[in-house]
N, C-alpha and C positions, 0 to 999 in steps of 0.2 A: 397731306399730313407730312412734315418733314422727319425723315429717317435719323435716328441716333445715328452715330459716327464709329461708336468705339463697339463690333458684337463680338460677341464670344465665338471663340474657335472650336470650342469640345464640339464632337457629332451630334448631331439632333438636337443640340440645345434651343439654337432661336433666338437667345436672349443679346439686345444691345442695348447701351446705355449711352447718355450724352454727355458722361465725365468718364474719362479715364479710371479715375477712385472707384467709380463703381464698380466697372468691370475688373478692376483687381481685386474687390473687396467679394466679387460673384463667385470669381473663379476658384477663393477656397472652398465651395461648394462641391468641385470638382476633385481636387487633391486629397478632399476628408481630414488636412490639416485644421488640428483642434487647440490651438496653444495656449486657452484660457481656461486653466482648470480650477473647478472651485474648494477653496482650502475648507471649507465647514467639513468638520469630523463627520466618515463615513459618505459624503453623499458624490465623491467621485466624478459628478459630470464635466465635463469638457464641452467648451465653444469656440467657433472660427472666429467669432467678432467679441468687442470687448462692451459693445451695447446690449447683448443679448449675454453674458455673462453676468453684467451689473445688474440686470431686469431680476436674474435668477437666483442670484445673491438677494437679492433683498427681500424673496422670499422665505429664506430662514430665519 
């Protein structure tokens, strides 16, 4: 089985990926940065990724 190239640094994560994007796109998981917040009145939530923002948005 050939090994990703790019893994994640934080402790005891584990996780590696075979594109660079990914693991940059992982390691907001680590930081807790949330910079997609959704504007629909009252419901406040925040996302690291803008695909999981849009999913969430379109359930209002």
């Amino acid at each position: 089985m050939k090994q990703n190239k790019h893994a994640c640094t934080y402790p005891q994560c584990g996780w590696s990926f075979k594109r660079f994007e990914h693991l940059k796109r992982h390691m907001l998981v680590h930081s807790g940065e949330r910079p997609h917040g959704c504007p629909y009145p009252g419901c406040g939530k925040r996302f690291s990724r803008t695909d999981n923002f849009h999913a969430h948005y379109r359930t209002h």
